[in-house]
Structure formats: C-alpha cells, structure tokens
TIKE-15921 format. One line per 2 residues: their letters; for each residue z negated, x negated, y of N, C-alpha, C, CB. Coordinates in pm, whole numbers, plus 50000, padded with zeros to 5 digits. Glycine has a CB too. Layout:
% residues N
a> Z:X:Y:Z:X:Y:Z:X:Y:Z:X:Y; ...
//
This chain:
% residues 79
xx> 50000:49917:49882:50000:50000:50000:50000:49912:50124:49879:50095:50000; 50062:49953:50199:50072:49879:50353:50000:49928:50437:50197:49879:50424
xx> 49882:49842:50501:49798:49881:50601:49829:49831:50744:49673:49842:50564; 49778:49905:50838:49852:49939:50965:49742:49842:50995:49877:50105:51040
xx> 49792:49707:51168:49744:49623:51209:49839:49522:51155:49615:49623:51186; 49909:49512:51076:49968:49418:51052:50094:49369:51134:49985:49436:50942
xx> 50118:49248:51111:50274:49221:51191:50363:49231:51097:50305:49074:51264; 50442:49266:51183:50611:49316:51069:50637:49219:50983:50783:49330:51153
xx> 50610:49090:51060:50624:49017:50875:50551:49005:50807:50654:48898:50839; 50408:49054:50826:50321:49060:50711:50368:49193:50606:50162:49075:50773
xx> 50387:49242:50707:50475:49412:50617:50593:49366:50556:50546:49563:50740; 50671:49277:50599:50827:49236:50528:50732:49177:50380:50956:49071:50644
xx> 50660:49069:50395:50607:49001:50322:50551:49092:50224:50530:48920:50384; 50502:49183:50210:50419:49281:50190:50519:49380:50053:50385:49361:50359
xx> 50636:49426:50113:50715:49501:50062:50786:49412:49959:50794:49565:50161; 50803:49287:50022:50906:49189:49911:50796:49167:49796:50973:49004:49987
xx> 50644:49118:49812:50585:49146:49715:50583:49225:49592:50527:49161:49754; 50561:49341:49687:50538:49458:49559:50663:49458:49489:50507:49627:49610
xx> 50784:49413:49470:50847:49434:49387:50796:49422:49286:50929:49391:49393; 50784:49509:49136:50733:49484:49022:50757:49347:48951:50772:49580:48952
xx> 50882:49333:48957:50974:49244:48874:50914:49103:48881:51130:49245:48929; 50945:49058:49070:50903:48960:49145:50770:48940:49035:50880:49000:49319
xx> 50657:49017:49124:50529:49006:49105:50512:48980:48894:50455:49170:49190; 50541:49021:48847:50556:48982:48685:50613:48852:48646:50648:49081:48612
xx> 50735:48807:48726:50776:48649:48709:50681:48523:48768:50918:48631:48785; 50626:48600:48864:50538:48483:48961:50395:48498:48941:50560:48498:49132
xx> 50359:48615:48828:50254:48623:48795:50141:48659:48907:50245:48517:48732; 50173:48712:48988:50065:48742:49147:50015:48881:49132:50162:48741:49324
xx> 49935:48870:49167:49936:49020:49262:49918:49070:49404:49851:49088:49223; 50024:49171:49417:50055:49130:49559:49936:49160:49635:50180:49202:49621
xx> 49884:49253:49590:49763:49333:49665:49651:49196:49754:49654:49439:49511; 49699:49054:49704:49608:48945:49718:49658:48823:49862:49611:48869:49553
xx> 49766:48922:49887:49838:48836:50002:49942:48975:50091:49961:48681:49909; 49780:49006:50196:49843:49080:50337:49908:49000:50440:49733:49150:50418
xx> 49855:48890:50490:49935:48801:50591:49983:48668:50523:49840:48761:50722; 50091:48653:50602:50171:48528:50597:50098:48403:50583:50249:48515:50713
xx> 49988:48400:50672:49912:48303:50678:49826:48296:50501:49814:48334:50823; 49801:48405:50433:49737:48371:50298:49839:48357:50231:49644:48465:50233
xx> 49982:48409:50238:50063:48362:50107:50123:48245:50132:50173:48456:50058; 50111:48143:50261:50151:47977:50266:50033:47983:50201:50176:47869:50416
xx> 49932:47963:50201:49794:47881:50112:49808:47933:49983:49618:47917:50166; 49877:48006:49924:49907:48049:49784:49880:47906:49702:50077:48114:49766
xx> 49877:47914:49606:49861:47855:49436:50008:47891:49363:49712:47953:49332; 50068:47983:49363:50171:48109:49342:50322:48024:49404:50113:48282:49459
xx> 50371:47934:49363:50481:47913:49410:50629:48019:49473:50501:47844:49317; 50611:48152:49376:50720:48230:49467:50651:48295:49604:50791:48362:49371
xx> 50550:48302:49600:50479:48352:49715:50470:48298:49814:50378:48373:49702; 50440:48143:49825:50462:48077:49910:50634:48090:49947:50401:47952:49872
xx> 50718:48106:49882:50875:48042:49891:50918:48187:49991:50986:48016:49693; 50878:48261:49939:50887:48410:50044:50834:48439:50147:50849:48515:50002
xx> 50682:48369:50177:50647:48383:50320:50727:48239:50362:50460:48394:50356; 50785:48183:50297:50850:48020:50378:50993:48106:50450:50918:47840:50217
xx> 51059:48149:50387:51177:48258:50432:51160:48335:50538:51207:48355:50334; 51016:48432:50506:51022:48497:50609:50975:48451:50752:50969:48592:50573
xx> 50875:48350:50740:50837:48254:50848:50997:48193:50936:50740:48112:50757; 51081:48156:50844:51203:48136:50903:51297:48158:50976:51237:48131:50871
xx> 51300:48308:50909:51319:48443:51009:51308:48474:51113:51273:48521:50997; 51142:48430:51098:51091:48496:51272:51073:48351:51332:50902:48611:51288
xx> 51089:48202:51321:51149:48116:51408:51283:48124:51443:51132:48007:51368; 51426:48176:51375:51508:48237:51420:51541:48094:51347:51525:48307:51566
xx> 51562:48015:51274:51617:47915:51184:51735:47964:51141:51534:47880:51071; 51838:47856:51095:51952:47894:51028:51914:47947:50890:52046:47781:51021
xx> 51994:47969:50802:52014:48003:50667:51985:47854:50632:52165:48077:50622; 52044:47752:50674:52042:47612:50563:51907:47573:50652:52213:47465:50562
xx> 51848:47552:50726:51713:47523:50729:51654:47577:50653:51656:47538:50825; 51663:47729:50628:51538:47788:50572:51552:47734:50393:51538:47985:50603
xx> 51701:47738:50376:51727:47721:50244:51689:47613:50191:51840:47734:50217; 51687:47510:50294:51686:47347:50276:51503:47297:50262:51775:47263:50447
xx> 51431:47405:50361:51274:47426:50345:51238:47480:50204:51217:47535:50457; 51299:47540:50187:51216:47670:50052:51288:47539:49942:51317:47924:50026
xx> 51389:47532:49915:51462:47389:49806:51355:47255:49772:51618:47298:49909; 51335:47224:49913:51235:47113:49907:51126:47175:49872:51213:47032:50028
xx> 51025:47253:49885:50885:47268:49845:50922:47353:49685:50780:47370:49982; 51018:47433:49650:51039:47472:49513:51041:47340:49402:51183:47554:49512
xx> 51125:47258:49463:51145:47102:49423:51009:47023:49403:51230:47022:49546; 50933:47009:49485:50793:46931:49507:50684:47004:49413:50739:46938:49681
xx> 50710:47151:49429:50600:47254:49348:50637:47280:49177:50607:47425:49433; 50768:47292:49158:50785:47310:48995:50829:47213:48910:50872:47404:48963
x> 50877:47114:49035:50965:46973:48899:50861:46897:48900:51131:46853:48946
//
C-alpha cells in the first residue's frame, strides 16, 4: 500500500517494488523500503539497482549514465 507524505519517487519506487515477480527474484519485501533513501542502504541488490534508476531520473541523467551506474554496482554486487 502507498502512504501519502511521500515523494513521487518514493511512490515510483514503491509501485516498481510491489511487483510480485520482481519482489520473488530479489527475494525482498517491498513493504521494507518506503523511501529511496532505505532502498540505496539495501542488502537486496535489485532494490538498490531500482532506487539507483530512479534516483537518475530525478537528477535528469542520460539513459547511459544511469545504465553505466546501475552496470557498475550490479557488477561490484553479484560477480
């Protein structure tokens, strides 16, 4: 559920979570990350990689920055 007070990207963040699917591959639960600021401190590598995107977003970054950010820490976090 989405609670009101939040910033729109905690709500973007929020909605991309709850996907079932997501949340079953990355093993999370979303209910455990309302702001952006708790899913960078994640443990949860897709969680972090999704608030890294959406953080990107709202610096107004290209596509290959953001892609080239989320690559490198996917890189550093699973290999």
């Amino acid at each position: 559920m989405i609670k009101s007070g939040l910033t729109n990207n905690d709500r973007m963040l929020q909605v991309v979570l709850n996907d079932s699917k997501l949340a079953s591959y990355g093993e999370f639960n979303p209910s455990d990350y309302e702001t952006i600021e708790v899913a960078l401190s994640s443990d949860k590598p897709i969680v972090v990689a999704v608030a890294k995107m959406i953080q990107g977003l709202q610096r107004k970054s290209s596509d290959k920055e953001i892609y080239n950010e989320v690559n490198n820490y996917l890189r550093n976090n699973l290999l």
